[in-house]
DOZAPA-637960 format. One record per residue (C-alpha): x, y, z; residue number from 0; residue in three letters. Coordinates in Angstrom, 1 decimal. Layout:
N
> X, Y, Z, NUM, ALA
...
//
This chain:
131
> 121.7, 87.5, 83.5, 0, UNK
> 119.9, 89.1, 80.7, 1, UNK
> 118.0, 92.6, 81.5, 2, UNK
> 114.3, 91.1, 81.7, 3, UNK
> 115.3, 88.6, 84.7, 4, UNK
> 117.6, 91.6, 86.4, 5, UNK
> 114.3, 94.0, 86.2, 6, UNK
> 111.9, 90.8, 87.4, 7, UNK
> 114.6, 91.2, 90.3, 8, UNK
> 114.8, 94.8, 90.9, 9, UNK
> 111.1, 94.9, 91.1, 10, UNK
> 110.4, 92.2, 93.2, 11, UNK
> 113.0, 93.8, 95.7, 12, UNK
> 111.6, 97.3, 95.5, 13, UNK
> 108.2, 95.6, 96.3, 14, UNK
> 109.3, 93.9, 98.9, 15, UNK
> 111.8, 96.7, 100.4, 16, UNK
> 108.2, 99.1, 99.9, 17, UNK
> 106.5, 97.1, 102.2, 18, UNK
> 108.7, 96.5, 104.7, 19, UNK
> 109.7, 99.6, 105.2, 20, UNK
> 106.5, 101.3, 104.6, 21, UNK
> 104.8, 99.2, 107.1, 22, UNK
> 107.3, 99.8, 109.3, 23, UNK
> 107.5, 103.8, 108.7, 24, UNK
> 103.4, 103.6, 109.0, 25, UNK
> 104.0, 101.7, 112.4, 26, UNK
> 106.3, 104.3, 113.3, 27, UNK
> 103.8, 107.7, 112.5, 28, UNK
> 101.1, 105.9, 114.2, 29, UNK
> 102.7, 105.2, 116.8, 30, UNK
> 102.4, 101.0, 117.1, 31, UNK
> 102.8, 100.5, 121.1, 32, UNK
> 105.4, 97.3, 119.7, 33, UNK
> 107.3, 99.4, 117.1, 34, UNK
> 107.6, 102.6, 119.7, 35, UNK
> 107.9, 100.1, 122.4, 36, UNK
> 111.0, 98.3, 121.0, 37, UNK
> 112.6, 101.6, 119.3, 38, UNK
> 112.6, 102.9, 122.7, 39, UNK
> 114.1, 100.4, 124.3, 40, UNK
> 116.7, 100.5, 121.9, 41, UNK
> 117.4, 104.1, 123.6, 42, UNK
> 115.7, 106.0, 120.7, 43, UNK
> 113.9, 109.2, 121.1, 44, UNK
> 110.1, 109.7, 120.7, 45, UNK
> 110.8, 112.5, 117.6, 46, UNK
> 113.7, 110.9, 116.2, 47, UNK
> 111.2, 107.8, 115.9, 48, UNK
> 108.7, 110.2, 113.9, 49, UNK
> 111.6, 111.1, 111.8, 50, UNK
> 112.2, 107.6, 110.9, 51, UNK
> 108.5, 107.1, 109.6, 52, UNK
> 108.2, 110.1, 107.9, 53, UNK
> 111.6, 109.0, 105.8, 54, UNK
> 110.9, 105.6, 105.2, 55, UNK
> 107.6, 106.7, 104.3, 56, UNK
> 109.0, 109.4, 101.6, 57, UNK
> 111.7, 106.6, 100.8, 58, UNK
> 108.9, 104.1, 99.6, 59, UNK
> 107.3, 106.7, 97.2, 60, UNK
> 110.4, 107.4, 95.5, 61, UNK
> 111.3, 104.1, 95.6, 62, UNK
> 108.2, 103.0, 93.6, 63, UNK
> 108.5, 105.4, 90.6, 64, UNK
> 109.9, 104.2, 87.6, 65, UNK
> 112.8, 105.5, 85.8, 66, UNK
> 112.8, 108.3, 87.7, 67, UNK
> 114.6, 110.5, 90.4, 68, UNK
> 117.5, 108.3, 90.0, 69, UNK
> 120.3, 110.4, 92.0, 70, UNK
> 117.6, 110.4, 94.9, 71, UNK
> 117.1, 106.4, 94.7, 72, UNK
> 120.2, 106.4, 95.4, 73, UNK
> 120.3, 108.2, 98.7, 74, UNK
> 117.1, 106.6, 99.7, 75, UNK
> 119.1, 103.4, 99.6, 76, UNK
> 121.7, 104.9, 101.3, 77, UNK
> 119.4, 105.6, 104.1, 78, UNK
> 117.6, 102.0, 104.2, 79, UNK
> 121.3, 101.0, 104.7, 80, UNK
> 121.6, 103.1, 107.6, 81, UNK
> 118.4, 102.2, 108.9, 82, UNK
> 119.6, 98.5, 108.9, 83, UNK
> 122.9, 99.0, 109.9, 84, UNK
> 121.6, 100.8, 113.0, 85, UNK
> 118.9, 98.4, 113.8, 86, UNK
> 120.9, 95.9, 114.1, 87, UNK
> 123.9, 97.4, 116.3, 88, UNK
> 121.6, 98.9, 118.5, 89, UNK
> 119.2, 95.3, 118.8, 90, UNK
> 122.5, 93.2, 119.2, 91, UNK
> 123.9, 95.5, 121.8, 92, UNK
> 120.5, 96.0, 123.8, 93, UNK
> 118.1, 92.5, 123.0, 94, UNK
> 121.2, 90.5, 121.8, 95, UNK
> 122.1, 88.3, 118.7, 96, UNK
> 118.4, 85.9, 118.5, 97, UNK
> 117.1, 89.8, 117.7, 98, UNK
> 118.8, 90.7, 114.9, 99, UNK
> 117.3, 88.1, 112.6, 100, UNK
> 115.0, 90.8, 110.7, 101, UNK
> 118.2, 93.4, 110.0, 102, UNK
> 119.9, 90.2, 108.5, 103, UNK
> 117.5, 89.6, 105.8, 104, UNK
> 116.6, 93.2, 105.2, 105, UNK
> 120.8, 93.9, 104.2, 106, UNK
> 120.0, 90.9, 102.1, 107, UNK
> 116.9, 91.9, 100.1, 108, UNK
> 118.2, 95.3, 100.1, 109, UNK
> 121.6, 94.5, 98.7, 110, UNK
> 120.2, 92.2, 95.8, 111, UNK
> 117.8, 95.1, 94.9, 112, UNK
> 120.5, 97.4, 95.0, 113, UNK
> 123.1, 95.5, 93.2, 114, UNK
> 120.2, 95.2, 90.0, 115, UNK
> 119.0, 98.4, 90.5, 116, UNK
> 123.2, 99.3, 89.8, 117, UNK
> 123.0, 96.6, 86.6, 118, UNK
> 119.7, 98.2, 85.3, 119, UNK
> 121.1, 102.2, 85.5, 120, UNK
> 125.0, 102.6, 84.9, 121, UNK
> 126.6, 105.2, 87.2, 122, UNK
> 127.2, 106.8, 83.5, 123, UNK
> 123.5, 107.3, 83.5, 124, UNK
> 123.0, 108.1, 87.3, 125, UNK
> 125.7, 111.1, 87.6, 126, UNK
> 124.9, 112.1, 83.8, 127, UNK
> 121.5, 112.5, 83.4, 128, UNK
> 119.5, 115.4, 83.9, 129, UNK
> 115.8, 114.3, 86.2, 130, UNK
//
């Protein structure tokens, strides 16, 4: 895969990741009665649901600038990771397996964008490079 096609990639999948999880950290600081109403469900807390928002909100921005804040890209896909990874233990243990659709194709998405994001900036240029 030459480096045109992996950046055509990368972008589409920060685009979409963006707007997924923006929409759903907007959903979460306004407090969407389906968002809060599911989240709690779940068994989460009303300010650990702000928290959420406000990170996925801060995650998108840094997500969207290019070339930049590297090391921090990192963590913030660390944390979409979580997010999923959570989402769907706690949906599969409370709503059961039909609910878990949407935490499936978000570890998807946000593994192909990571894996090109990886292929784009070396872990030579990640740990190495002064932001």
């Amino acid at each position: 895969m030459n480096a045109k096609t992996t950046k055509i990639i990368y972008w589409t999948g920060v685009i979409l990741t963006s707007l997924w999880f923006g929409a759903s950290g907007f959903f979460e600081l306004t407090t969407n009665p389906i968002v809060w109403g599911i989240t709690q469900q779940l068994g989460y807390p009303e300010h650990f649901i702000y928290l959420l928002g406000v990170f996925k909100a801060a995650g998108v921005i840094v997500l969207l600038i290019p070339n930049k804040l590297l090391r921090l890209k990192e963590w913030v896909f660390a944390g979409i990771f979580f997010d999923i990874t959570f989402a769907f233990f706690s949906k599969l243990a409370v709503l059961g397996f039909s609910a878990v659709t949407d935490a499936v194709i978000a570890f998807i998405m946000v593994s192909i964008t990571y894996l090109m994001f990886r292929k784009l900036y070396t872990v030579h240029y990640i740990t190495n490079k002064t932001e």
